[in-house]
C-alpha positions as CSV (number, residue, x, y, z in Angstrom):
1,X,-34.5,-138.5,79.8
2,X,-34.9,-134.9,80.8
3,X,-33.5,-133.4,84.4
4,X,-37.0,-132.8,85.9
5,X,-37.1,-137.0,85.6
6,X,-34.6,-136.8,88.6
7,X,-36.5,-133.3,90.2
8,X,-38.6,-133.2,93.8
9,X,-39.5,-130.5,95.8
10,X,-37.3,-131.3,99.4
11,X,-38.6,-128.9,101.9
12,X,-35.3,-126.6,103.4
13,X,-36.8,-127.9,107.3
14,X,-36.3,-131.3,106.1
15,X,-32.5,-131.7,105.8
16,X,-31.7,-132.9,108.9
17,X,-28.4,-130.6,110.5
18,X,-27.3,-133.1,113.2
19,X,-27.2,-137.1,113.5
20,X,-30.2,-138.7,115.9
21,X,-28.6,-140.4,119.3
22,X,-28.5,-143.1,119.5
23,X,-27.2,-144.2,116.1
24,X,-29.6,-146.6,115.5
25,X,-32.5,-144.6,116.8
26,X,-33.2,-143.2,113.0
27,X,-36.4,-143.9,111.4
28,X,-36.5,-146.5,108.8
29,X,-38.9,-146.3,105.8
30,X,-39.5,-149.7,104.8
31,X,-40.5,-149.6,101.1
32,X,-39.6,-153.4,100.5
33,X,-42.9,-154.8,101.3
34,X,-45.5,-151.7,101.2
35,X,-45.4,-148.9,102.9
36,X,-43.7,-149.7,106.8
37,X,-42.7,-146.8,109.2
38,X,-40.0,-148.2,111.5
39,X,-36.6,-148.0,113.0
40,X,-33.3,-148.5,111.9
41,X,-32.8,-150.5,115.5
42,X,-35.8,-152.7,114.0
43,X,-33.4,-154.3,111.0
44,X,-32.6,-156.9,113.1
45,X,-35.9,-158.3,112.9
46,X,-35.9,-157.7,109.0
47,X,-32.9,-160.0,108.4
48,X,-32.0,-164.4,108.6
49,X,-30.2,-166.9,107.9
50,X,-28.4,-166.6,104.6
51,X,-28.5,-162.5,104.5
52,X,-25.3,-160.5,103.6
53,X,-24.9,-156.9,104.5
54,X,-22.2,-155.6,102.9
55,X,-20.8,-152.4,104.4
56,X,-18.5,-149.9,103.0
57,X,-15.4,-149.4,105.7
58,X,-13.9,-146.5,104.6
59,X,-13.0,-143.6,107.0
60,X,-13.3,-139.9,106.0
61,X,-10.2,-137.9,105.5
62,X,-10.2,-134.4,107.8
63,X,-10.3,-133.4,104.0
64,X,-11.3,-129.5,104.3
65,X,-8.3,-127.3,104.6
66,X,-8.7,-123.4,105.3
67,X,-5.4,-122.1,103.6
68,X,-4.3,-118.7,102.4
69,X,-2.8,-117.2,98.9
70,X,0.2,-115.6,99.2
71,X,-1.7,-112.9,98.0
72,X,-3.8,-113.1,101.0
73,X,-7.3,-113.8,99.8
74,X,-8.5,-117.3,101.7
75,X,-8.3,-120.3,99.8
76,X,-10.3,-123.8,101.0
77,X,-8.9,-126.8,99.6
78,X,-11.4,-130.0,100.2
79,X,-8.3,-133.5,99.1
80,X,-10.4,-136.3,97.2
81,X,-8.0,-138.7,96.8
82,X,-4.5,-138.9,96.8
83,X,-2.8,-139.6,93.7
84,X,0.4,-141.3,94.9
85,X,1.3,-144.2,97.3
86,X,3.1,-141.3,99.7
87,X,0.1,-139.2,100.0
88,X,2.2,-135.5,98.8
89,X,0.0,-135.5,95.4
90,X,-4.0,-135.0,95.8
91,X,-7.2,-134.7,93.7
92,X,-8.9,-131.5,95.0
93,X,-11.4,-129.5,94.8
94,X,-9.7,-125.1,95.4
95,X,-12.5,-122.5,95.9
96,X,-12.1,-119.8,94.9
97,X,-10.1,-121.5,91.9
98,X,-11.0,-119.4,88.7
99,X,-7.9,-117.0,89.2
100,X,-5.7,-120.0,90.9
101,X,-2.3,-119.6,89.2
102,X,-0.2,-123.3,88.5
103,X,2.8,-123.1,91.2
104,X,0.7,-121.3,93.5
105,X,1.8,-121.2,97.1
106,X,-1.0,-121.6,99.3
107,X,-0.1,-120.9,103.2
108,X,-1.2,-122.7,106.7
109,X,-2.4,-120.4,109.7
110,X,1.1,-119.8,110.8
111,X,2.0,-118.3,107.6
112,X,4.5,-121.0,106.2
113,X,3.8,-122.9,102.8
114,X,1.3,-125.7,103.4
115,X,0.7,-127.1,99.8
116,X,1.8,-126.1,95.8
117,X,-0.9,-125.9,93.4
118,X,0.2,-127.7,90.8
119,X,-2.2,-127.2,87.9
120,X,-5.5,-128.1,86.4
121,X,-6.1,-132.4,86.7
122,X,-7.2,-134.3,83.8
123,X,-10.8,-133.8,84.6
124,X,-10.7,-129.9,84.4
125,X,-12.8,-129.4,87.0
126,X,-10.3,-130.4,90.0
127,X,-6.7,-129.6,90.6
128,X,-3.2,-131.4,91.5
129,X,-2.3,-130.4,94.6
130,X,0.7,-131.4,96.4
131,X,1.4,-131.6,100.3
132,X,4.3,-129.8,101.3
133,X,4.4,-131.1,104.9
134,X,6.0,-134.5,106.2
135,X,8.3,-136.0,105.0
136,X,6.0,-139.7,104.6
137,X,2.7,-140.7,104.5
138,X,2.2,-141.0,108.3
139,X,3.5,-136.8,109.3
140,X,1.7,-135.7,106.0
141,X,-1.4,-137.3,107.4
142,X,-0.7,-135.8,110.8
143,X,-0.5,-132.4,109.2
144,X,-3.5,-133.0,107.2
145,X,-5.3,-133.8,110.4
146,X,-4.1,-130.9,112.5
147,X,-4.9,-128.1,109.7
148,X,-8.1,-130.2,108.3
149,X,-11.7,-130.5,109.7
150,X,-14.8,-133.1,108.7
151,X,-15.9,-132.5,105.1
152,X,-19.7,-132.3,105.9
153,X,-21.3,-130.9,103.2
154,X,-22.7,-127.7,102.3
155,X,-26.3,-128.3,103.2
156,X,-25.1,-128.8,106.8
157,X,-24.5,-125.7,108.5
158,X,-25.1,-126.6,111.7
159,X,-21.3,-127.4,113.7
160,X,-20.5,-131.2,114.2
161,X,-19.7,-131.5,118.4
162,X,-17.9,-134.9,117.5
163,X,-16.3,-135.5,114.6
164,X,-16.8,-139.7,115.2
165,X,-20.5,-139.1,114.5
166,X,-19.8,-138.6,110.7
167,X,-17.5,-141.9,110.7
168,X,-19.4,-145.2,110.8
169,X,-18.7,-147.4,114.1
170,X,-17.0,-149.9,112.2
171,X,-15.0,-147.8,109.9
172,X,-11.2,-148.1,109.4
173,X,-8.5,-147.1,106.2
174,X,-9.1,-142.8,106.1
175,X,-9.4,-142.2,102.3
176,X,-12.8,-140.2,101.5
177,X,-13.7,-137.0,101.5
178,X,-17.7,-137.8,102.4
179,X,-19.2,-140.7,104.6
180,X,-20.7,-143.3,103.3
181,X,-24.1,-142.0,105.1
182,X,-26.6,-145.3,105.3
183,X,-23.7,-147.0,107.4
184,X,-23.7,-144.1,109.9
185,X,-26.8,-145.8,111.7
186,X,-25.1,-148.9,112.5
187,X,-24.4,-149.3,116.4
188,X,-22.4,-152.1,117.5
189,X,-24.9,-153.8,119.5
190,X,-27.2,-153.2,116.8
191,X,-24.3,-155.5,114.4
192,X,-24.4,-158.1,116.9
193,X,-28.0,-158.5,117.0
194,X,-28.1,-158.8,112.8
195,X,-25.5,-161.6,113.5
196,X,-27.7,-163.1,116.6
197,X,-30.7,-163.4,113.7
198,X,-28.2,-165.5,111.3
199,X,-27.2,-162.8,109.1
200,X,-23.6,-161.5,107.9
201,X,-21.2,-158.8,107.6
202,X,-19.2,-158.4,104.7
203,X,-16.7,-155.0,103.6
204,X,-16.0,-153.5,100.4
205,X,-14.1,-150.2,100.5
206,X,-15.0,-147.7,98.2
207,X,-13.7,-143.8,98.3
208,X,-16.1,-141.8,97.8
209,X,-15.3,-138.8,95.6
210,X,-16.3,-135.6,93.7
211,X,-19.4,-137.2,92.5
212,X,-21.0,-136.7,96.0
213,X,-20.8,-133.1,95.6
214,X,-21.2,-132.6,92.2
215,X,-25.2,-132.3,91.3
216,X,-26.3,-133.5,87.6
217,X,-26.5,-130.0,85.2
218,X,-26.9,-131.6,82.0
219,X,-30.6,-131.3,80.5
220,X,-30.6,-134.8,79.9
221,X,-29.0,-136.7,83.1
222,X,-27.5,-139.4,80.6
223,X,-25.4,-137.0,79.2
224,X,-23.5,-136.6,83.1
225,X,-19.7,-137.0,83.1
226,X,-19.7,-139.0,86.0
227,X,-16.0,-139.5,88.2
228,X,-13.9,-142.8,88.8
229,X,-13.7,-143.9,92.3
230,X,-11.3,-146.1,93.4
231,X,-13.3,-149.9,94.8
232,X,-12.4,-153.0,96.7
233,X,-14.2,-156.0,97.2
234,X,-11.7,-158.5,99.4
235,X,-12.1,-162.2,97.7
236,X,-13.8,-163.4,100.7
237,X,-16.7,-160.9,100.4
238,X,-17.0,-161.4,96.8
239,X,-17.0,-165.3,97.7
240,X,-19.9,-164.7,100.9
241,X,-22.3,-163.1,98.4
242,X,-22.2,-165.8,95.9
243,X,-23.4,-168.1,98.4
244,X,-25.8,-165.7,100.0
245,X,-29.5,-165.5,100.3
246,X,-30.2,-162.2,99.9
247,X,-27.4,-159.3,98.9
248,X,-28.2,-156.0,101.2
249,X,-26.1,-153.5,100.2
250,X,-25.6,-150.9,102.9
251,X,-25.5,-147.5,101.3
252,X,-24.8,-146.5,97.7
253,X,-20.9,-146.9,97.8
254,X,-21.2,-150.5,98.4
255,X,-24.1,-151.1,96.0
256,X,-21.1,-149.7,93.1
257,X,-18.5,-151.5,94.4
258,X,-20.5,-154.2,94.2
259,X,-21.9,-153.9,91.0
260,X,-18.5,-152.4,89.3
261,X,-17.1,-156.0,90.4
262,X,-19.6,-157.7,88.7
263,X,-19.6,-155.7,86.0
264,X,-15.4,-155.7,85.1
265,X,-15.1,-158.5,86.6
266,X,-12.4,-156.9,88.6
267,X,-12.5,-157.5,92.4
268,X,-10.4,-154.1,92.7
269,X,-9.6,-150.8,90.4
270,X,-11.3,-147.7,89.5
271,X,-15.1,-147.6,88.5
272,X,-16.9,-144.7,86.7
273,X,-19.9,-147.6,86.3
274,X,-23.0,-145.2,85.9
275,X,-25.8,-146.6,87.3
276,X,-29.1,-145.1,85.7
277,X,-32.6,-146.5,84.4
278,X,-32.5,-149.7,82.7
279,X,-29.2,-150.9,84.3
280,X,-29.1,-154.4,84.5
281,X,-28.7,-155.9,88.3
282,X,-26.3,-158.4,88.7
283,X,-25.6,-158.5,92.3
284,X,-27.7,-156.5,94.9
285,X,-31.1,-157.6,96.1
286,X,-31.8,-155.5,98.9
287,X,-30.6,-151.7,99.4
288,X,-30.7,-150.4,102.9
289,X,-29.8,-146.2,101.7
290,X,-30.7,-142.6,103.0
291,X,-32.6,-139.9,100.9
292,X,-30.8,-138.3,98.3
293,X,-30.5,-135.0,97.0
294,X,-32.7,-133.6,93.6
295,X,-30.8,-133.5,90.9
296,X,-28.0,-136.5,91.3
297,X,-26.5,-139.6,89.9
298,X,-27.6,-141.0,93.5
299,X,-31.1,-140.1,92.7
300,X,-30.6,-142.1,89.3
301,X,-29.7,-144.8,91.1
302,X,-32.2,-145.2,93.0
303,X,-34.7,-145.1,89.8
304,X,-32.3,-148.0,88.4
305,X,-33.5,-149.7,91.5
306,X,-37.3,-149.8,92.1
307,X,-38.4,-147.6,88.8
308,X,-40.8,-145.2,88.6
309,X,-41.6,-146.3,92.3
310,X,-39.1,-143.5,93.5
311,X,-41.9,-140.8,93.6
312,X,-44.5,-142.6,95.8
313,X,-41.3,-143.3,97.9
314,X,-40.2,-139.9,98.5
315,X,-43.3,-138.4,98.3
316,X,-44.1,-140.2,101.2
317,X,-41.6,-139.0,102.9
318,X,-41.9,-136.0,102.9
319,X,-45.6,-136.2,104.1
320,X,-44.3,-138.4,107.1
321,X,-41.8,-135.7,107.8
322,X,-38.9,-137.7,107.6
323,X,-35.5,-136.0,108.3
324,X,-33.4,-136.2,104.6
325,X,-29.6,-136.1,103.6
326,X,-26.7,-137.2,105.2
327,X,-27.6,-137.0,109.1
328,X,-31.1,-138.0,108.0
329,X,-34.2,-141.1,108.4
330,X,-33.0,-144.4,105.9
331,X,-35.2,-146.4,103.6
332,X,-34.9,-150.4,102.8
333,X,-35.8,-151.2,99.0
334,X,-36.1,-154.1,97.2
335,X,-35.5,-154.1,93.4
336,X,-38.1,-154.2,90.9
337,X,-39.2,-157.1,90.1
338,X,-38.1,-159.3,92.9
């Protein structure tokens, strides 16, 4: 497999810099039956008895953090997950971090210490760093929250007037440092309307991570070092899609959570399951998902999904001018072969 496999030409116009009001008012390509241009609001109608969407509940952490050296060069810290049950140790990204000294002081806006750099993690490409504000999990949040603003990502220069617009309506436990995007469409009228036509809700959580920043580099995309993410799939989910109709995973994150179940047969852990062309589906029958960057295990994905289909589908896109990315258009897909 070669990195031009996972290559398209996305226009710069078409990354779309702020979410469509209402939620739901997005436009929905409809690959799963032909070629349909609709609406997100329009799902309802796509939906019965015996369908399970399962949606990923996690909330995004206020995650970016403008801090200062002690040095006084500027320092941004973006937390991706903390690595202890009292939230003081994180995963995080430090940029500029090429010169970033272990033991580092780095400083809040009124000058006192705001977090210790503690070294390299085991990845290499992240560091340890650890919260020196609060005493417990709930003030260290607080702080985090007070210094920190939405992790929208780099694509999006356009400022976010509310911050609730890049959490989904129905999200709840903060823990990732991105959204998980195809949920951001869902209104709650919209919810109850699925549910009017027979259909169900289930959760999973799933943080999402590094690996929604980080874009594929290897030559061949096999060859990616792909991050763990920490997964949940409550035993009454996991229960509701055995005895479902059809399995529509809502967004990426819950298509791996799902699948990374399946596949450990763990309901709950860590997965670095790499999902790529040839995978073999065990769960997911329908994926409801927005358009992904060139270049990214996301993209793989989706060629895992409907196969070589993945052109025509994004090629189509872009002639319909549909808005891409994270505050962009969806797509429903159904898997090859079903």
């Amino acid at each position: 497999m070669r990195l031009s496999d996972i290559d398209y030409d996305l226009p710069e116009e078409l990354i779309a810099q702020h979410p469509v009001e209402p939620r739901d008012f997005a436009r929905l390509f409809d690959a799963s039956c032909g070629f349909v241009h609709r609406r997100v609001s329009d799902l309802a109608e796509l939906v019965g008895e015996g369908d399970l969407l399962v949606i990923n509940e996690t909330r995004v952490l206020p995650a970016r953090l403008p801090l200062q050296r002690s040095s006084g060069g500027r320092v941004e810290v973006l937390l991706l997950e903390a690595l202890d049950e009292v939230d003081a140790r994180w995963e995080a990204l430090v940029r500029p971090g090429r010169k970033m000294r272990d033991g580092e002081e780095l400083l809040g806006v009124d000058g006192f210490v705001f977090a210790v750099v503690e070294g390299r993690s085991a990845a290499g490409d992240t560091f340890v760093v650890r919260i020196t504000r609060g005493d417990d999990p709930s003030s260290r949040r607080a702080a985090i929250s007070t210094v920190g603003s939405m992790p929208l990502p780099p694509y999006i220069t356009a400022p976010l007037v509310d911050s609730e617009r890049y959490q989904t309506v129905y999200a709840r436990r903060e823990a990732s440092a991105a959204a998980p995007t195809a949920g951001l469409h869902f209104t709650p009228e919209l919810m109850a309307r699925i549910e009017g036509r027979g259909a169900k809700f289930a959760p999973v959580e799933l943080v999402v991570g590094l690996d929604t920043f980080k874009p594929v580099e290897e030559e061949n995309p096999l060859d990616h070092r792909i991050h763990s993410e920490r997964y949940c799939v409550p035993d009454a989910t996991w229960k509701a899609v055995q005895k479902a109709n059809r399995v529509i995973a809502v967004g990426t994150t819950s298509c791996r959570a799902l699948e990374s179940a399946a596949t450990t047969g763990r309901l709950e852990g860590r997965t670095d399951l790499f999902i790529t062309p040839g995978y073999e589906w065990k769960v997911v029958d329908v994926l409801m998902t927005n358009f992904h960057m060139p270049r990214t295990t996301l993209l793989l994905m989706i060629g895992a999904f409907v196969g070589d289909a993945w052109r025509n589908i994004y090629a189509e896109a872009v002639r319909e001018r549909y808005r891409f990315l994270s505050f962009g258009d969806a797509m429903l897909l159904t898997k090859a072969g079903s």
